[in-house]
N, C-alpha and C positions, 0 to 999 in steps of 0.2 A: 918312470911312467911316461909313457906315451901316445899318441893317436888317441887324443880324447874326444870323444864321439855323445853327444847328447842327444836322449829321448827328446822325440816331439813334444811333447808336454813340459818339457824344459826342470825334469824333478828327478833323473834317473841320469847319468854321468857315468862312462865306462871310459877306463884306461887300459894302456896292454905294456906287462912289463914282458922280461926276458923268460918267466915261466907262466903268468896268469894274465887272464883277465879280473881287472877289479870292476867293480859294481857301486858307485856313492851315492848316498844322499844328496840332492842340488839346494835342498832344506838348511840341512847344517854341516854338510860335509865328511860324515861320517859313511865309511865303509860300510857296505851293507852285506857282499859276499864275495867272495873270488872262484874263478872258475878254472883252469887246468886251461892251459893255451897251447890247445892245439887245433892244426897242425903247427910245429914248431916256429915257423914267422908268420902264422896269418896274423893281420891287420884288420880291425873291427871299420866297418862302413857306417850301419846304421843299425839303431834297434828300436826293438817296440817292445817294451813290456805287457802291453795290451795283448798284442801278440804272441807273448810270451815265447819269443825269438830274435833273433839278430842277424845282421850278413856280414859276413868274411869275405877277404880275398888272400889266397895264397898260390904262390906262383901263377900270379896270374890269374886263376878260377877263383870263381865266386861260387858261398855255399850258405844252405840258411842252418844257424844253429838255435836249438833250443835254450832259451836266457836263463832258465832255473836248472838244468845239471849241466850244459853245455856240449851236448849231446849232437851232435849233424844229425841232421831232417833229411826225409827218402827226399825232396822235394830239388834236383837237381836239376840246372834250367837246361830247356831243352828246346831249339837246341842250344849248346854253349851258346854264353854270352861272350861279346869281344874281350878279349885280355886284358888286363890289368895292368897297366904301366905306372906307378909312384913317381916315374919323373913327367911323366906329359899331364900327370892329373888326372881323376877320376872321384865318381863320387856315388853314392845310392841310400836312400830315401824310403820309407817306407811312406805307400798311400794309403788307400781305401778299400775295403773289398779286395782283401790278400795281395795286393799289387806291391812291386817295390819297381822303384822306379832308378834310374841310374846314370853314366857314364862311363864310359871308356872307349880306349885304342881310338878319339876321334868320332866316336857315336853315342847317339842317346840311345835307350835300351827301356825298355817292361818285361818284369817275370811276376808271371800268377803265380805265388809261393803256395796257392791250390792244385792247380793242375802241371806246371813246370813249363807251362809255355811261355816262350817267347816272343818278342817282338823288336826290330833293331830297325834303327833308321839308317840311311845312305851315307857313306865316309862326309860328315863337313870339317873337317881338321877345325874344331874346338879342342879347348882343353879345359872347359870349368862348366857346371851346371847347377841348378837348387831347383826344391821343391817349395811348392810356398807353403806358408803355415797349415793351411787348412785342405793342401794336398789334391791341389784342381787345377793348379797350372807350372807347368813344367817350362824352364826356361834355359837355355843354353847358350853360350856365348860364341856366335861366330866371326870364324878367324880369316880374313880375306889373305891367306898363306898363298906362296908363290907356288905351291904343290896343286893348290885347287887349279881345278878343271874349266871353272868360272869364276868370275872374281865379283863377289855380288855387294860387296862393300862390306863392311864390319858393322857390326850390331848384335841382335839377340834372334835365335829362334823361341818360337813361343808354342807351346802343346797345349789344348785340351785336355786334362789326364782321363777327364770322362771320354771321350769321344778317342781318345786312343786306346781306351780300356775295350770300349765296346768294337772297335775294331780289329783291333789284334791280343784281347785276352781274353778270348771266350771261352765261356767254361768247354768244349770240347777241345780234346788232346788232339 
């Protein structure tokens, strides 16, 4: 078992071995169901049982799966979100109001797992992000790297996840 990924509520525990997804208890640690992993390497990000779904990334793309038969959702971001890289780091989050929030290839990112739109911020060569508990502020870490274009010092970028909802996840496609 690997890439163990924990529900926001801190009660639901997903692992992914070389053919399933497992599903635990964070209660008492007991199994609660396994799900068929596929596609064959995808890697679990985040999930919501509230939502009763989760997000994948395999080769790279990110996809929302349903958490009770593990079924992929029509709900494809759109457009693509940046690539998935496992060695630069990446990460994604579920918010509020269908939103998942995220990282990769070097950007922060928003998909309405409603509508499939997207939303991606400007190359800042980060490689780490979090969402905070209660899903309202989005935080990324920037890397004052000899590739950037300005060198703005090291520190954190900080999101609004309301005010970036409302501006780049409106319910129109």
């Amino acid at each position: 078992m690997h890439s163990p990924v924990l529900s926001p509520q801190g009660d639901v525990l997903m692992t992914v071995s070389k053919d399933n997804f497992t599903l635990w208890s964070a209660s008492d640690w007991t199994q609660k169901r396994t799900l068929p992993r596929s596609p064959a390497y995808a890697i679990p990000l985040a999930l919501s049982p509230e939502a009763d779904s989760f997000v994948i990334t395999s080769a790279g793309i990110f996809r929302l799966l349903r958490l009770s038969t593990g079924e992929t959702l029509p709900s494809a971001p759109n457009p693509e979100l940046p690539k998935f890289n496992g060695a630069a780091g990446g990460f994604a989050a579920f918010g509020t109001n269908n939103a998942v929030f995220g990282h990769s290839d070097d950007r922060l990112w928003a998909w309405n797992t409603s509508t499939a739109q997207t939303c991606v911020s400007d190359l800042m060569y980060s490689e780490s992000s979090s969402l905070s508990p209660d899903g309202t502020i989005l935080a990324g870490a920037k890397d004052n790297s000899i590739l950037a274009q300005t060198r703005s010092g090291e520190g954190v970028w900080i999101w609004d996840t309301t005010k970036l909802a409302a501006k780049c996840l409106s319910a129109k496609k």
